[in-house]
C-alpha positions, -999 to 999 in steps of 0.1 A, spaced: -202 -604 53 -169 -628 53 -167 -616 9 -173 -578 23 -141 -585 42 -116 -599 19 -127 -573 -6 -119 -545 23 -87 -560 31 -76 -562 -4 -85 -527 -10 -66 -514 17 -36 -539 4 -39 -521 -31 -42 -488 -17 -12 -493 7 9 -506 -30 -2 -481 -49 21 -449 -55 9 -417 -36 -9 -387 -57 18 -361 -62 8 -330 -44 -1 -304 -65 16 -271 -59 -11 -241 -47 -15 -208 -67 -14 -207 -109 20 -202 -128 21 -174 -150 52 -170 -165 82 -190 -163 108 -196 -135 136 -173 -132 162 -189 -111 184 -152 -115 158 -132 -105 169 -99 -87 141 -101 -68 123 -131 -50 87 -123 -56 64 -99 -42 33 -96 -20 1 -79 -28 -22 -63 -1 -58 -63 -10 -80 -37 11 -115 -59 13 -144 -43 19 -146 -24 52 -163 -40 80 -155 -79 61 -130 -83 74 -114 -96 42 -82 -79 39 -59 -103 19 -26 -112 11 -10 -125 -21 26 -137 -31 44 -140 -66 72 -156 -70 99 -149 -96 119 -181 -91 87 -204 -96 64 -181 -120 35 -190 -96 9 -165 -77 -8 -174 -46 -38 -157 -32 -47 -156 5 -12 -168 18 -14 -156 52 -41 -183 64 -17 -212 53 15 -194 64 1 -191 98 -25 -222 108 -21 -217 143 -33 -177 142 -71 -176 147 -81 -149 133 -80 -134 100 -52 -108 86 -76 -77 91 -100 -52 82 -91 -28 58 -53 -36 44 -44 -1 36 -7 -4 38 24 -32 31 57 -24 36 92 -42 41 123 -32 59 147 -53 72 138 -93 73 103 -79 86 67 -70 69 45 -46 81 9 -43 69 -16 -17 84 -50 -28 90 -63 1 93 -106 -11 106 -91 -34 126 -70 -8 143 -35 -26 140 -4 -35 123 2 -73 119 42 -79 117 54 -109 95 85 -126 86 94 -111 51 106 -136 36 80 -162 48 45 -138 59 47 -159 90 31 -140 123 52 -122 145 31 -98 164 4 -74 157 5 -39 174 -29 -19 183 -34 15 168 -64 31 162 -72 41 130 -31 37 120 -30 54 86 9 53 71 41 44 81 73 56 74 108 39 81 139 56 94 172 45 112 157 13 125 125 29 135 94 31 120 66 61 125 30 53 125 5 84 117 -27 77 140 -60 96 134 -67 91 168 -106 90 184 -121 112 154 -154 99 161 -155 106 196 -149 144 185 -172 149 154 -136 147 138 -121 174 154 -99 159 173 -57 160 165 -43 130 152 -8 116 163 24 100 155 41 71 174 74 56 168 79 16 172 113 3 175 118 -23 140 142 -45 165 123 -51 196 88 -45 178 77 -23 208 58 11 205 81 41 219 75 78 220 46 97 203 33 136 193 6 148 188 1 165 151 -26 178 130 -61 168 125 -64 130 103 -25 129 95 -16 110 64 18 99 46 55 114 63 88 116 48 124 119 68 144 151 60 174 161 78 165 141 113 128 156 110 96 141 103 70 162 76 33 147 81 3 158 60 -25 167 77 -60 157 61 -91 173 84 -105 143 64 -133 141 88 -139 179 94 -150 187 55 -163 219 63 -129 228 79 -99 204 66 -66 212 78 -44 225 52 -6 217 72 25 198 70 32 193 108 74 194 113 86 169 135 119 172 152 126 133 158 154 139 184 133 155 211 100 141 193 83 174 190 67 191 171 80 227 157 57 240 139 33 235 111 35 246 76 4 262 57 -1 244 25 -38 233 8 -67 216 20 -74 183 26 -33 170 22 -27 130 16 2 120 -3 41 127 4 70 116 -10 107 129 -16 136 133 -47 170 124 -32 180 162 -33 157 164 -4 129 180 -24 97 173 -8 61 167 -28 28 170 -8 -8 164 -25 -40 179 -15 -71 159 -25 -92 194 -27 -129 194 -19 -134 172 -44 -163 198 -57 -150 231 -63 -115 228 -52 -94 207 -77 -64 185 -59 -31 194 -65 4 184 -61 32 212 -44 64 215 -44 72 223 -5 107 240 0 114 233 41 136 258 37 112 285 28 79 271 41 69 281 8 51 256 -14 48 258 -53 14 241 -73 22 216 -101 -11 216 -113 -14 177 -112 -34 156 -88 -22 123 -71 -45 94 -66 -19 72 -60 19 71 -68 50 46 -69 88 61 -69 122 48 -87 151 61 -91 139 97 -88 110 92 -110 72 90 -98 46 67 -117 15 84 -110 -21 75 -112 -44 108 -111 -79 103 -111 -106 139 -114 -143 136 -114 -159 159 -134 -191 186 -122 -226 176 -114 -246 158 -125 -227 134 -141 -193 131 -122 -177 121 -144 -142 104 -139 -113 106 -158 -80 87 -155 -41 99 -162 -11 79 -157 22 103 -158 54 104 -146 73 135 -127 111 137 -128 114 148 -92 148 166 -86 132 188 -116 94 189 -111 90 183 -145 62 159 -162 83 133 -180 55 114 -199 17 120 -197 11 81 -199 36 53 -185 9 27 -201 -2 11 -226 -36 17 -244 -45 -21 -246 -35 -18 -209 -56 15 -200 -82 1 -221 -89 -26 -198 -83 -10 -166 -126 -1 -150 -108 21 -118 -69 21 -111 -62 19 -75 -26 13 -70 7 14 -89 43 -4 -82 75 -5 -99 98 -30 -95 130 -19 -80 154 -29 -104 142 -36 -140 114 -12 -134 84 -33 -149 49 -17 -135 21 -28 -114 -10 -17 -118 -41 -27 -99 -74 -25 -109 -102 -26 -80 -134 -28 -105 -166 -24 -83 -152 -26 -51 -174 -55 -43 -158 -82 -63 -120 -97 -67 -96 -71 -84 -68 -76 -104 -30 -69 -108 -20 -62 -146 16 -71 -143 38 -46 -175 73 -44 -187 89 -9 -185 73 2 -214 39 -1 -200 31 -33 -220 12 -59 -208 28 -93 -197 6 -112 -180 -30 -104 -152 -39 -120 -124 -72 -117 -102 -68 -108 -62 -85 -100 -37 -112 -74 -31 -96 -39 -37 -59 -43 -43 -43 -16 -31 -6 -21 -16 25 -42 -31 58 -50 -16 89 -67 -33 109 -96 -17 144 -89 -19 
């Protein structure tokens, strides 16, 4: 007993000599520091399956060469619960981060630059968000199960400084992505729920009274908008996905006329007036089967630029594209890959040319990015 002590005691006098373990820094480097980055890093938004409640947050950052996956646990110990269900949407404007979680009915506000809780703000079934003189607008499908679907989604506008939710309008059925023309606010309308009926309008949006003043015929089934800095707007329809193909259209405001391109949008990233776009068909039955296409549209011209922004080696290892991201300023692209659905995706991180620098596994269904300035 008396040996059993000494040997404790000088144990505990080694241990209390000996040099601590240096602590090992989390997530893997993959390329090497850039001190002169233009960019910090980014964040990556992984979907997780619905009803997990897995959604999940990543970080790179240039300045280390290091990704971390599932951040926002360790950024925020003292939250209880998890990010969300269903990360469908990452955004950041100002010094604060927005992602929508869209099955758990909210948006979870961070600190930008650290992914550090701030608030989360309840809307059911929040869907996109747009930004706009300090305010950001939330489209809302609203109690569509309540309805069979039939009932008419919303918008409602949140104040970016005081983080409180303001005025809202009622729109079309399942509304989608907006863009800000002219002080007014153009929101697709889906009918996602309602296949035997979609809505096929752009609801207009006067954001001074908050109003709506009219809505614009268009196609079926509308999901994606974005915008050329002449002010030309793009709308997609997703089509039936049977005997209706999707589409993307030119919509003139002016007019209320809207023009087909021909080209579908699965999902889409925008720089300097040019839109990376993933475009994903399914063929007739039986056999469904899927085909990928990866162009980019020149949008103050509507013209296809290339019919491939990627590599082959890259598109050769890609099983189903579900996001795309280009980085602000030197304009390498993001692609992420969700694979089954089931299991961790992954990000293939290219150069401008579409060429393949380094990959990195996420979470389940990657779907939204966001760069650190």
């Amino acid at each position: 007993m008396k040996k059993s002590f000494y040997a404790v005691m000088l144990l505990l006098a080694c241990m209390a000599c000996a040099k601590p373990e240096p602590v090992k820094p989390q997530g893997d480097v993959v390329v090497n520091p850039d001190a002169n980055a233009s960019y910090k890093g980014f964040y990556v938004l992984s979907e997780g399956t619905m009803g997990a409640n897995k959604a999940m947050l990543d970080y790179f950052d240039y300045t280390t060469g290091r990704y971390e996956n599932n951040i926002y646990p360790t950024r925020n110990p003292h939250v209880i619960d998890e990010l969300g269900d269903v990360g469908t949407g990452l955004a950041i404007y100002g010094n604060k981060m927005y992602a929508i979680l869209n099955g758990s009915n909210l948006v979870e506000v961070m600190d930008a630059a650290t992914a550090k809780h701030l608030t989360s703000v309840q809307i059911p079934n929040v869907r996109s968000m747009v930004f706009y003189q300090g305010k950001v607008y939330f489209s809302s499908y609203a109690g569509v199960m309540q309805m069979g679907g039939a009932q008419l989604g919303y918008v409602v506008e949140m104040d970016t400084t005081t983080m409180a939710l303001g005025r809202s309008v009622t729109v079309g059925r399942q509304p989608e992505e907006m863009v800000v023309k002219n002080g007014k606010l153009y929101v697709a309308n889906s009918g996602g729920y309602t296949p035997e009926n979609y809505d096929n309008t752009v609801s207009v949006i006067n954001l001074e009274t908050f109003t709506e003043e009219e809505k614009i015929p268009v196609a079926i089934n509308l999901h994606r908008m974005f915008m050329a800095s002449n002010g030309t707007v793009y709308v997609s329809s997703r089509g039936n996905y049977m005997d209706v193909p999707a589409n993307l259209y030119i919509l003139d405001t002016e007019t209320k006329q809207a023009t087909a391109l021909g080209k579908g949008v699965t999902a889409y990233a925008v720089k300097d007036d040019v839109a990376y776009i993933i475009d994903i068909t399914y063929g007739p039955a039986p056999l469904y089967q899927t085909q990928y296409s990866y162009y980019t549209l020149q949008l103050t011209t509507g013209q296809v630029q290339a019919e491939s922004f990627l590599s082959t080696q890259v598109k050769n290892q890609i099983v189903y594209p579900y996001s795309v991201a280009v980085h602000p300023v030197t304009g390498d692209i993001l692609l992420t890959d969700a694979g089954n659905f089931v299991t961790p995706g992954t990000l293939f991180y290219c150069n401008a040319q579409g060429q393949l620098q380094w990959q990195h596994t996420t979470g389940d269904i990657p779907g939204s990015v966001a760069f650190l300035p």
